[in-house]
mmCIF file of the C-alpha atoms, coordinates in Angstrom:
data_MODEL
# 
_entry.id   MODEL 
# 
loop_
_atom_site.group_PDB 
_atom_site.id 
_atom_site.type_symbol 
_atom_site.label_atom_id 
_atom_site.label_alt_id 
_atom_site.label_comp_id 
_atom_site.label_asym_id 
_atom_site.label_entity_id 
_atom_site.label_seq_id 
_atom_site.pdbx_PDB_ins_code 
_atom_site.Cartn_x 
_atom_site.Cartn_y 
_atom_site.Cartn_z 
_atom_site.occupancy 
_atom_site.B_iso_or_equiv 
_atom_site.pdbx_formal_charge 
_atom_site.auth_seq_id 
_atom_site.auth_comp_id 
_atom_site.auth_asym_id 
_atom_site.auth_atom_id 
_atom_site.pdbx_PDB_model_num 
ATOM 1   C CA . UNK A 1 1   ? 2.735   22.690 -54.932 1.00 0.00 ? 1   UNK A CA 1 
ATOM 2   C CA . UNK A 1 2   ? 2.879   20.697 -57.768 1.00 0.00 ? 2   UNK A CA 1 
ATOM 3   C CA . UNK A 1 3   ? -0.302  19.495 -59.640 1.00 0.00 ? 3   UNK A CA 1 
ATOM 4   C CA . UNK A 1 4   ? -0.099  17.453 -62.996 1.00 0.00 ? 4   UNK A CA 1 
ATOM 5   C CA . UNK A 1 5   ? -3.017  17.001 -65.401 1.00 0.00 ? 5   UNK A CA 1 
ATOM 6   C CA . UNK A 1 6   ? -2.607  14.404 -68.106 1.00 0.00 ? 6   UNK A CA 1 
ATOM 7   C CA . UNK A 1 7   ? -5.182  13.734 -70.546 1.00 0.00 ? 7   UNK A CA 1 
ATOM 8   C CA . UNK A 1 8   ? -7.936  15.252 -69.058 1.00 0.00 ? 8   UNK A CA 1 
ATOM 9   C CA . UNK A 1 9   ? -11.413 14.183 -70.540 1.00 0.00 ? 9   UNK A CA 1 
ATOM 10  C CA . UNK A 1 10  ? -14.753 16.184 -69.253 1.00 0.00 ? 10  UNK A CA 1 
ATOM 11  C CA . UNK A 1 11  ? -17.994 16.963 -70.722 1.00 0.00 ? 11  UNK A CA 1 
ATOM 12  C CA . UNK A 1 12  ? -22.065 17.813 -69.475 1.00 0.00 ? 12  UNK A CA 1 
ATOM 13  C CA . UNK A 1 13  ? -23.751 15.777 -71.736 1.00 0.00 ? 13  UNK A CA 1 
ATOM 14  C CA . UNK A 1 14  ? -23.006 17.026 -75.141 1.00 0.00 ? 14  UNK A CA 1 
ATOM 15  C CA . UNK A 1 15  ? -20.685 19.602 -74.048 1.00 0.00 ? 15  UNK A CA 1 
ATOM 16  C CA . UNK A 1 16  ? -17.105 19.004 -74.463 1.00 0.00 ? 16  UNK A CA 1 
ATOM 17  C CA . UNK A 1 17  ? -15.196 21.323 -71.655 1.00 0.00 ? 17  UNK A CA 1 
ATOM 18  C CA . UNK A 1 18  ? -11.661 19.747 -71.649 1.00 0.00 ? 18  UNK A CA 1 
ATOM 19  C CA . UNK A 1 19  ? -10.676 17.331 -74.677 1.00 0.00 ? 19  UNK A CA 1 
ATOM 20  C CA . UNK A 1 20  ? -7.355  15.967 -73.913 1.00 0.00 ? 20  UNK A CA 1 
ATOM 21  C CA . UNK A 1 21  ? -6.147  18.536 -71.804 1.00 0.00 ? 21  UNK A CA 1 
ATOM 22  C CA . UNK A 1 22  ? -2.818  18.261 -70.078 1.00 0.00 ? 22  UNK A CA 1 
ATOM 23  C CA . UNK A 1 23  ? -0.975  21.364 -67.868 1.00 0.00 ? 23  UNK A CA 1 
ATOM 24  C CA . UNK A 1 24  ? 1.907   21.188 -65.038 1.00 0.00 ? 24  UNK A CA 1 
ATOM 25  C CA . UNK A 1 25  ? 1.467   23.387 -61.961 1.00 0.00 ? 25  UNK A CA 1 
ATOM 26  C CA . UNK A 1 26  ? 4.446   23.652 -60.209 1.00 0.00 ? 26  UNK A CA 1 
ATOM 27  C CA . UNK A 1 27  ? 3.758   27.027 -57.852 1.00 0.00 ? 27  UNK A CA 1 
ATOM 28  C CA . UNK A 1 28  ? 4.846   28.222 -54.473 1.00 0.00 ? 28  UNK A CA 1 
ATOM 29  C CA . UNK A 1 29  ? 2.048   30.406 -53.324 1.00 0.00 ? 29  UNK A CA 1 
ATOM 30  C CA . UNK A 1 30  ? -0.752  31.778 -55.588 1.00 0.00 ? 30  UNK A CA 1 
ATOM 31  C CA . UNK A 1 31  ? -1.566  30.468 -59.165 1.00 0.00 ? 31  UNK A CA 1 
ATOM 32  C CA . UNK A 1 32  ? -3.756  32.684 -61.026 1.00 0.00 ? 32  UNK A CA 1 
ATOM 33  C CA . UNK A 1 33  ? -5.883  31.037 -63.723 1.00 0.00 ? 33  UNK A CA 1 
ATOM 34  C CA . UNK A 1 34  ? -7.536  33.332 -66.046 1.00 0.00 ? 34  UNK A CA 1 
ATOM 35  C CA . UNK A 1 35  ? -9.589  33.131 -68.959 1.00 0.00 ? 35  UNK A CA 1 
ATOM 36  C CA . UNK A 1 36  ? -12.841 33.937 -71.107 1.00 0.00 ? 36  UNK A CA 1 
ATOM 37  C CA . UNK A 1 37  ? -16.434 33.104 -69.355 1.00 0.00 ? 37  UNK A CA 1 
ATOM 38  C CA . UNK A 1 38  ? -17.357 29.524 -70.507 1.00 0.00 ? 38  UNK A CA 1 
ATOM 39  C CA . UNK A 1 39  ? -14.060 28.482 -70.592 1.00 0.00 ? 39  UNK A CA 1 
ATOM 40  C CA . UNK A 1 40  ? -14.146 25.595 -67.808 1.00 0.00 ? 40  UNK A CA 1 
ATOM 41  C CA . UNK A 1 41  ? -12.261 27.428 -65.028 1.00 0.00 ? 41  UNK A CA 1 
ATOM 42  C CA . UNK A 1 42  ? -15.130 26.829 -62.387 1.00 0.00 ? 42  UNK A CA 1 
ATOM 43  C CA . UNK A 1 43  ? -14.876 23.262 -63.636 1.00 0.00 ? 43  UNK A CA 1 
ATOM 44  C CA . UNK A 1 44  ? -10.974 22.510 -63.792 1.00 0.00 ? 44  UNK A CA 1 
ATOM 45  C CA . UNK A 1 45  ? -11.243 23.597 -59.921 1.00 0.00 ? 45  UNK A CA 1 
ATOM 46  C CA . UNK A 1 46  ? -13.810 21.339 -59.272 1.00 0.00 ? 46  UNK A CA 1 
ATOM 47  C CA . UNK A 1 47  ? -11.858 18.698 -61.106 1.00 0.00 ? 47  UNK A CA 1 
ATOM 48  C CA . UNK A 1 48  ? -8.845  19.972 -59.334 1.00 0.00 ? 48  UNK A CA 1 
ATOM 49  C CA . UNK A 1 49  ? -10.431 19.963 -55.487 1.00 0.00 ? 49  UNK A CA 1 
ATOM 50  C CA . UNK A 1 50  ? -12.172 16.432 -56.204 1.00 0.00 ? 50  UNK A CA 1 
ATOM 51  C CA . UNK A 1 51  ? -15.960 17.959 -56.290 1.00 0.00 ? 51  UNK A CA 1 
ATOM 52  C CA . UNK A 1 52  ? -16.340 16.147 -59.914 1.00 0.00 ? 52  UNK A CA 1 
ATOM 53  C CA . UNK A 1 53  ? -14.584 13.480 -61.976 1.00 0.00 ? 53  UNK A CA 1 
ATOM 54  C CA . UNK A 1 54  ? -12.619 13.691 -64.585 1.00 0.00 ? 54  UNK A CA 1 
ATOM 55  C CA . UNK A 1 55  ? -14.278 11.215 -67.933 1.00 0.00 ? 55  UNK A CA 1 
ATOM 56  C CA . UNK A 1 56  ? -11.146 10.511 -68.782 1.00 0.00 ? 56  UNK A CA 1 
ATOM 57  C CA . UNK A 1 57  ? -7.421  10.917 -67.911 1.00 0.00 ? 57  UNK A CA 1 
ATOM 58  C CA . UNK A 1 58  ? -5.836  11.958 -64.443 1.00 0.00 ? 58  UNK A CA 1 
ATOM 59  C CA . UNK A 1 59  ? -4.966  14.596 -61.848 1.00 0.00 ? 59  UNK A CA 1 
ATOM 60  C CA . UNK A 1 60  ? -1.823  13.917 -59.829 1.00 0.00 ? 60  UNK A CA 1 
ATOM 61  C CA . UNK A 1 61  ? -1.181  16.055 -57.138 1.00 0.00 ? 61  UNK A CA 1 
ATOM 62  C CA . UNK A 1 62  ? 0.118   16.187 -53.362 1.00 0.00 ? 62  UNK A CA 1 
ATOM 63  C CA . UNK A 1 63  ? -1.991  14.910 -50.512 1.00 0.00 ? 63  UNK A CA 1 
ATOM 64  C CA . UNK A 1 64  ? -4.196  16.731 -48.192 1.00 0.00 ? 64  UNK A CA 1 
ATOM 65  C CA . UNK A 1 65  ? -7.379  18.672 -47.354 1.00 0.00 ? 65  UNK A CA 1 
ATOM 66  C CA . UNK A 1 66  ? -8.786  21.411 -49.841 1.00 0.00 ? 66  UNK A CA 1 
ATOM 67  C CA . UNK A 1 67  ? -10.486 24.764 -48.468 1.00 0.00 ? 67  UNK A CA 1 
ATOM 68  C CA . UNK A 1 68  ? -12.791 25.807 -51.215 1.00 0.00 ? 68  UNK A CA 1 
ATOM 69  C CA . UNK A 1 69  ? -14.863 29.282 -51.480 1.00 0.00 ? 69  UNK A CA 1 
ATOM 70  C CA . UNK A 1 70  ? -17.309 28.977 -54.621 1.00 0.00 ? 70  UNK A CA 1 
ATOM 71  C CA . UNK A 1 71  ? -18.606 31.463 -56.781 1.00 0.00 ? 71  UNK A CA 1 
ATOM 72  C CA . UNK A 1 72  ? -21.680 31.528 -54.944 1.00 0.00 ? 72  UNK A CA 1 
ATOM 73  C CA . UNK A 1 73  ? -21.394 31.837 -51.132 1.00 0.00 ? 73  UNK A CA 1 
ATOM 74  C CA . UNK A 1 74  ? -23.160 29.032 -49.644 1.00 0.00 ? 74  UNK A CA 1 
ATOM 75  C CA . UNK A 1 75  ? -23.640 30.287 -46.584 1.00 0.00 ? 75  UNK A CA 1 
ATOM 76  C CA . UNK A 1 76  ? -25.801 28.353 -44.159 1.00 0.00 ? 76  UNK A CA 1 
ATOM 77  C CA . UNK A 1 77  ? -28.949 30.654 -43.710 1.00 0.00 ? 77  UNK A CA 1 
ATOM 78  C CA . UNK A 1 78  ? -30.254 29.694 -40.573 1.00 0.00 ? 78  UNK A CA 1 
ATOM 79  C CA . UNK A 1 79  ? -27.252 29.941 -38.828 1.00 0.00 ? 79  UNK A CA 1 
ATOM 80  C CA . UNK A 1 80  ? -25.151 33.432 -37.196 1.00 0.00 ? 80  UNK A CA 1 
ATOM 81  C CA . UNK A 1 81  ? -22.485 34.295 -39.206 1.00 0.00 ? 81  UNK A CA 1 
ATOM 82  C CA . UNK A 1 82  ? -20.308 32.996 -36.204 1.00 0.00 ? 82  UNK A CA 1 
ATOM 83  C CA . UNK A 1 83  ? -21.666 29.973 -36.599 1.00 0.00 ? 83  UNK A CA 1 
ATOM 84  C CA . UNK A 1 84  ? -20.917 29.399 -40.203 1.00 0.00 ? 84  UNK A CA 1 
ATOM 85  C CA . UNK A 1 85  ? -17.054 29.557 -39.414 1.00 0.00 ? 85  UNK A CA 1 
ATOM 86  C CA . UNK A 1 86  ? -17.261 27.629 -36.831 1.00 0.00 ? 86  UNK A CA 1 
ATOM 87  C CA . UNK A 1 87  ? -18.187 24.737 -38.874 1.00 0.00 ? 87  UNK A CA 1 
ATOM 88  C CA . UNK A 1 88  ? -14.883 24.252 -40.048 1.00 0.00 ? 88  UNK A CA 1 
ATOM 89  C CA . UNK A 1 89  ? -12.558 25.786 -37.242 1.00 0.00 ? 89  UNK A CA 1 
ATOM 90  C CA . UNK A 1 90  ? -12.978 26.802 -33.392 1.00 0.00 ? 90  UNK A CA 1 
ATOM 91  C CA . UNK A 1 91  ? -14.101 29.719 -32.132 1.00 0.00 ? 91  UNK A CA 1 
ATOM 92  C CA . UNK A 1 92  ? -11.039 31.846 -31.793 1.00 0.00 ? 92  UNK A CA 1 
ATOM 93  C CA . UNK A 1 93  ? -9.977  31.487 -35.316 1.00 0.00 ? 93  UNK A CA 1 
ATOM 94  C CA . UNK A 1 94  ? -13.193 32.026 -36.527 1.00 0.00 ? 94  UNK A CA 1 
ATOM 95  C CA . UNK A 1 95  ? -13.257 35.540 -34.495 1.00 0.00 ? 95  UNK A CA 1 
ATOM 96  C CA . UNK A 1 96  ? -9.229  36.177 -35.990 1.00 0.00 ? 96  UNK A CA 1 
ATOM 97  C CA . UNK A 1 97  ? -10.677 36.064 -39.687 1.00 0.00 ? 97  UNK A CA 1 
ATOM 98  C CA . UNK A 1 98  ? -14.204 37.769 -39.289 1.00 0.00 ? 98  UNK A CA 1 
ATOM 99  C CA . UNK A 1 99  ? -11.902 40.468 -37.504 1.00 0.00 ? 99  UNK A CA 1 
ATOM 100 C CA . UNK A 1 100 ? -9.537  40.530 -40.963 1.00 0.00 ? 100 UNK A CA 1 
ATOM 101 C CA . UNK A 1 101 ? -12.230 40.730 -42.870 1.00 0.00 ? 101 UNK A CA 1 
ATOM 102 C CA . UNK A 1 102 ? -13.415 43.561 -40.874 1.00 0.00 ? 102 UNK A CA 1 
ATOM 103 C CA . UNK A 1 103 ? -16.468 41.995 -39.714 1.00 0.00 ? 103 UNK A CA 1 
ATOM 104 C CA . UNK A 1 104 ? -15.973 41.394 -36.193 1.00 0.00 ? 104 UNK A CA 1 
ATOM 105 C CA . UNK A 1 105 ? -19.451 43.117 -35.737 1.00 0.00 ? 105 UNK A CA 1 
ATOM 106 C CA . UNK A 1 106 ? -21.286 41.335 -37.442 1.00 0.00 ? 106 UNK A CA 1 
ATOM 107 C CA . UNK A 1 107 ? -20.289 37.703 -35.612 1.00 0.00 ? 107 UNK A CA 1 
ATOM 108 C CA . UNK A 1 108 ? -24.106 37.223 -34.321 1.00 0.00 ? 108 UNK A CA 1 
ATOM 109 C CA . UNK A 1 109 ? -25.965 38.498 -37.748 1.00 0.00 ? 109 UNK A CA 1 
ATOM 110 C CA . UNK A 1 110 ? -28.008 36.454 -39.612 1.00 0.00 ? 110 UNK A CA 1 
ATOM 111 C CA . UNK A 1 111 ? -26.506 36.169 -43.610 1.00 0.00 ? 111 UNK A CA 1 
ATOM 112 C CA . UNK A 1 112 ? -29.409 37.406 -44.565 1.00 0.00 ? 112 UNK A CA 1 
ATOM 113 C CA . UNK A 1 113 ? -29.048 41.175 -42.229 1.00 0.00 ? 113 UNK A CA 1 
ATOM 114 C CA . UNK A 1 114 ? -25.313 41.247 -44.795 1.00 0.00 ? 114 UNK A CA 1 
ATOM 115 C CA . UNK A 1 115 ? -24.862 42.641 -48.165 1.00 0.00 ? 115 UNK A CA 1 
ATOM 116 C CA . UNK A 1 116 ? -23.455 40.864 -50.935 1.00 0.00 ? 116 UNK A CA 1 
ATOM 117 C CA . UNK A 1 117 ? -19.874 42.107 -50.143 1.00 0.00 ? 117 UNK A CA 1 
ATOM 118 C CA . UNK A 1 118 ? -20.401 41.143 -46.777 1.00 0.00 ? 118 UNK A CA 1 
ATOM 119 C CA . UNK A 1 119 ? -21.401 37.845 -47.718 1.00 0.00 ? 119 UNK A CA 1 
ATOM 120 C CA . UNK A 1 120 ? -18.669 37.232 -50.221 1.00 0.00 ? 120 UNK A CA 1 
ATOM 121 C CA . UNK A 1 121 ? -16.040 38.247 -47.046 1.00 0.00 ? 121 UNK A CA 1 
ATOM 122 C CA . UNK A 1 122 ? -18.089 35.685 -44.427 1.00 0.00 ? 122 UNK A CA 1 
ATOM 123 C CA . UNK A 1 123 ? -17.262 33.096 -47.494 1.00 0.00 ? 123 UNK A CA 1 
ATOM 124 C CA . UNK A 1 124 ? -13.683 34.151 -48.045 1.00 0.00 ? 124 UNK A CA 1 
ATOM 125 C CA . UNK A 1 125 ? -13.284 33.960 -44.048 1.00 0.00 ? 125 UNK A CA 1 
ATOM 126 C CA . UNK A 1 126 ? -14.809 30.525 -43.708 1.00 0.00 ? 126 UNK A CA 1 
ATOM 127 C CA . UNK A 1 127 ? -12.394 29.499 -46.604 1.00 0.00 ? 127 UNK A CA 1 
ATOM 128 C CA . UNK A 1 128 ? -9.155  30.906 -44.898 1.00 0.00 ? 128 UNK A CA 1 
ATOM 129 C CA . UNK A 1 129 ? -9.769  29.658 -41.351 1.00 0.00 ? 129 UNK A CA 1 
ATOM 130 C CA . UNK A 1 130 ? -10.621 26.000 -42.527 1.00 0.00 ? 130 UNK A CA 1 
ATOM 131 C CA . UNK A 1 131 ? -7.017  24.209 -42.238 1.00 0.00 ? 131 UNK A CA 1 
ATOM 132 C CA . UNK A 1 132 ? -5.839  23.188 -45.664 1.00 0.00 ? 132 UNK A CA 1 
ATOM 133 C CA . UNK A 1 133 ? -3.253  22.109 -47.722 1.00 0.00 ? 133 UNK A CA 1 
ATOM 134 C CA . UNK A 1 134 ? -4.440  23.869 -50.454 1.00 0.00 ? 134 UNK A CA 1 
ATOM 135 C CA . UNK A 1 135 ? -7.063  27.096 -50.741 1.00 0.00 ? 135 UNK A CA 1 
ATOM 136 C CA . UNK A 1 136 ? -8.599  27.404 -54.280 1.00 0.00 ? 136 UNK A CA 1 
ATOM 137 C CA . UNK A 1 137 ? -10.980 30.677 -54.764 1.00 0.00 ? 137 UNK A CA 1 
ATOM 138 C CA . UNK A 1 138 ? -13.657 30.903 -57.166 1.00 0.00 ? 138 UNK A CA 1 
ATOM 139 C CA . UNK A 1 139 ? -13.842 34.823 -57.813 1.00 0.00 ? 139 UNK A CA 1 
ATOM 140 C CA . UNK A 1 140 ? -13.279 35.400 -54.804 1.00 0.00 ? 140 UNK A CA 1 
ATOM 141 C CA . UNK A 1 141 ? -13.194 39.476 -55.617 1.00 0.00 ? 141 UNK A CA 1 
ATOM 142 C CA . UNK A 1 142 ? -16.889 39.996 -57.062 1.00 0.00 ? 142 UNK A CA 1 
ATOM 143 C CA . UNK A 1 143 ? -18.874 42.507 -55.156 1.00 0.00 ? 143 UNK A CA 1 
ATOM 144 C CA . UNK A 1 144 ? -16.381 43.903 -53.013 1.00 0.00 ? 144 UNK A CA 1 
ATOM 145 C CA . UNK A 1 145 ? -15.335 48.009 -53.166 1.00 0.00 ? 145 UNK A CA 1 
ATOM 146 C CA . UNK A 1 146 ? -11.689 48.489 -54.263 1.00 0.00 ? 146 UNK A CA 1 
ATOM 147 C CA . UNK A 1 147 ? -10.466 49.730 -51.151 1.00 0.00 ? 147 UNK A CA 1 
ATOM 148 C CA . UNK A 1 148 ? -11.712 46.147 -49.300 1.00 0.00 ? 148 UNK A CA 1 
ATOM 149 C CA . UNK A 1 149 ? -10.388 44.465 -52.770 1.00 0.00 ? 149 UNK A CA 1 
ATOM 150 C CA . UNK A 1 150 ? -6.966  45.179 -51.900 1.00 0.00 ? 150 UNK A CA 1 
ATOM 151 C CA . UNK A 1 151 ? -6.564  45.159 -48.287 1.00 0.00 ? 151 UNK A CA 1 
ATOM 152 C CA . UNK A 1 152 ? -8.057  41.085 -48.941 1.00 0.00 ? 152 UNK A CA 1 
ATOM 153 C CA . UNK A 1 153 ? -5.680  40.812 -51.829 1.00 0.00 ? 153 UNK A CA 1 
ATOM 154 C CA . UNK A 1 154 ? -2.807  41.981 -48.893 1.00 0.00 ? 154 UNK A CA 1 
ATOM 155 C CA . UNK A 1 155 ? -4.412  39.242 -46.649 1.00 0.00 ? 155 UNK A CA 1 
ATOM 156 C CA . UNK A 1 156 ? -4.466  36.462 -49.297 1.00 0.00 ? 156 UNK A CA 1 
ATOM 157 C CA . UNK A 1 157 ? -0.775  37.395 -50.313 1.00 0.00 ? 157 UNK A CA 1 
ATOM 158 C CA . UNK A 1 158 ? -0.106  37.090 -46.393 1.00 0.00 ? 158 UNK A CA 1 
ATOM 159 C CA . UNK A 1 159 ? -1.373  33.953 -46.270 1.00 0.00 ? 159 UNK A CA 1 
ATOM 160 C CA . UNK A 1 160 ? 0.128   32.028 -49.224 1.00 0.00 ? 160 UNK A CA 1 
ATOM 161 C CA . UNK A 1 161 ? 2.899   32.171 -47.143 1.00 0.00 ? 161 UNK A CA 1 
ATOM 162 C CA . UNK A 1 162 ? 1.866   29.867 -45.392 1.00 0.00 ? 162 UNK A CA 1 
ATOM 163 C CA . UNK A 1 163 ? 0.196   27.644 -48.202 1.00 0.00 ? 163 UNK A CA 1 
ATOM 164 C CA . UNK A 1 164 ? -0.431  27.641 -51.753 1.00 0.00 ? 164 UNK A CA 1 
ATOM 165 C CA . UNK A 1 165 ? -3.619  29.212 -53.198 1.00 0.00 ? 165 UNK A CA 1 
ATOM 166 C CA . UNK A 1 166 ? -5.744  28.895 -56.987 1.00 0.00 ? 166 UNK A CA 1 
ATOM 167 C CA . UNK A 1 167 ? -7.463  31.620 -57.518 1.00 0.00 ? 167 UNK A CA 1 
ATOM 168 C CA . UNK A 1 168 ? -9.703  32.466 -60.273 1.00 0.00 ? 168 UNK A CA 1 
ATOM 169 C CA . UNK A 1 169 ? -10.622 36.018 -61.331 1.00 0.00 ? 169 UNK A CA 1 
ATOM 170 C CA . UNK A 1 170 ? -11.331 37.660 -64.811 1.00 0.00 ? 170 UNK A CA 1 
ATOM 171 C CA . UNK A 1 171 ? -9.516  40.642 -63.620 1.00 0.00 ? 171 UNK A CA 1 
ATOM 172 C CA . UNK A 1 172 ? -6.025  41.542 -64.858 1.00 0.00 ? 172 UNK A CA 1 
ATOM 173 C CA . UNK A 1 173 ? -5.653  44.399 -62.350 1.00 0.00 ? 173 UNK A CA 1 
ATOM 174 C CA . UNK A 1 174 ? -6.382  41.688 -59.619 1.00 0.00 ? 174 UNK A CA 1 
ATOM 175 C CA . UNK A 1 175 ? -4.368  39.548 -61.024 1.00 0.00 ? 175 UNK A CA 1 
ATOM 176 C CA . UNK A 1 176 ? -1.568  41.936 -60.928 1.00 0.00 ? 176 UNK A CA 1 
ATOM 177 C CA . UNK A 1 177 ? -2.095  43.025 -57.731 1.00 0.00 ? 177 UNK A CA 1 
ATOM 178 C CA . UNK A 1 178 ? -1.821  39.125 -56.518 1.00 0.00 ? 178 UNK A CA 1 
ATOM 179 C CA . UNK A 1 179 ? 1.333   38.415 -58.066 1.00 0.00 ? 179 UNK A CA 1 
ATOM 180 C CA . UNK A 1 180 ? 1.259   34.891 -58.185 1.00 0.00 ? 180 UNK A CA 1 
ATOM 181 C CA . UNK A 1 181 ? 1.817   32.995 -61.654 1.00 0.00 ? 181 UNK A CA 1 
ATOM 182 C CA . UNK A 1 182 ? -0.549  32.943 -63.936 1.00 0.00 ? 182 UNK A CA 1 
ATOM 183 C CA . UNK A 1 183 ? -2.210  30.373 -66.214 1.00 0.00 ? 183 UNK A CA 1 
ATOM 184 C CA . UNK A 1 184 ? -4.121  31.538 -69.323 1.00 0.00 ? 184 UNK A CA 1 
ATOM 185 C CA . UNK A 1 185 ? -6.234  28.831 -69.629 1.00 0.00 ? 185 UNK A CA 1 
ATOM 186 C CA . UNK A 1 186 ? -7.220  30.740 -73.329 1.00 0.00 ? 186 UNK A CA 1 
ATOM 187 C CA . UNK A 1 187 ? -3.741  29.507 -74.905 1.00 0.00 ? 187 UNK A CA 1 
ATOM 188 C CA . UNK A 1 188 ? -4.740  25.676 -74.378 1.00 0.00 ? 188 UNK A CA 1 
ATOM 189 C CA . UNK A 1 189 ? -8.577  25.289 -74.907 1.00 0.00 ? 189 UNK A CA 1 
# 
C-alpha cells in the first residue's frame, strides 16, 4: 500500500499538531507508527482513514474501505457481543473471529458482563471481520495479558497477508514482535 502525505496542515484551535508535514508509506503488510504521547498519532490515523480533515495540504492514497478499531472500544452497549460484529459482517464470520479471539463463549454477553481485555478483543474482532482494504489499529494491545498479546500479534501477522495494516502502539517489544516497518513519527515532528 502506498499512502503519500504532502503538506499536511492540522490544528484544534490553537494547537498546531502537523505543520507542513509530508511522509511516503510504501508498505506491504503492517506499518508500525510509533512515537511520544501527544505526538498526533491518534490524529494522523484519523487524517489517514478520512474521520477528520486535513487544514491544509493532501493525503493520496489507494481506493477502498477502511476497518478502524479506536483507542476506546465503542462497543454498542445495548447490544450482545454477537451482535456488535454482526454490524459489519454476517454471522459466520463474526463467530470465526470471536472464536480467534477466544471468545466464542461469550457471543450472547452483554459488553458490559466483559472485562476490559475482553472488550478490547470484541473491538479488535469487529475490526478484523469488517472487509477492508486497509485495517488501521489504535493501540490495539492495551489491557490485554502477554500470553493473549502475542497469540493476537500471531493473528494480526496472519492476516496482513491478506491486507495491509497501521498499527499504533508505544511498545517497542510489540513492535518487534509485529515486524512490520516502522515509522518514528518523533524524527519528523
Amino acid at each position: 500500500m502506498k499512502i503519500k502525505i504532502d503538506r499536511l496542515f492540522k490544528s484544534y484551535g490553537d494547537k498546531n499538531i502537523f505543520t507542513d508535514f509530508s511522509a511516503e508509506f510504501d508498505f506491504e503488510n503492517i506499518l508500525i507508527i510509533k512515537g511520544r504521547s501527544g505526538l498526533g498519532k491518534t490524529t494522523l490515523l484519523r487524517l489517514i482513514a478520512g474521520l477528520e480533515k486535513p487544514d491544509g495540504g493532501s493525503i493520496l492514497m489507494p481506493p477502498g474501505k477502511i476497518s478502524f478499531m479506536f483507542q476506546e472500544d465503542r462497543l454498542i452497549s445495548f447490544v450482545s457481543v454477537l451482535k456488535n460484529l454482526t454490524a459489519v459482517c454476517d454471522k459466520d464470520t463474526a463467530l470465526k473471529y470471536l472464536s480467534l479471539m477466544r471468545l466464542e463463549n461469550e457471543a450472547e454477553s452483554s459488553p458490559a458482563e466483559l472485562s476490559g481485555g475482553m472488550k478490547r478483543r470484541v473491538a479488535l474482532a469487529r475490526a478484523l471481520a469488517y472487509k477492508s482494504a486497509l485495517v488501521i489499529l489504535d493501540e490495539p494491545f492495551k489491557g490485554l495479558d502477554e500470553n493473549l498479546k502475542g497469540e493476537i500479534i500471531d493473528i494480526i501477522k496472519i492476516q496482513s497477508l491478506e491486507r495491509p495494516f497501521i498499527v499504533v502502539t508505544h511498545d517497542s517489544e510489540d513492535s518487534q514482535l509485529l515486524g512490520g516497518e516502522i515509522f518514528d513519527l518523533d524524527k519528523y515532528c
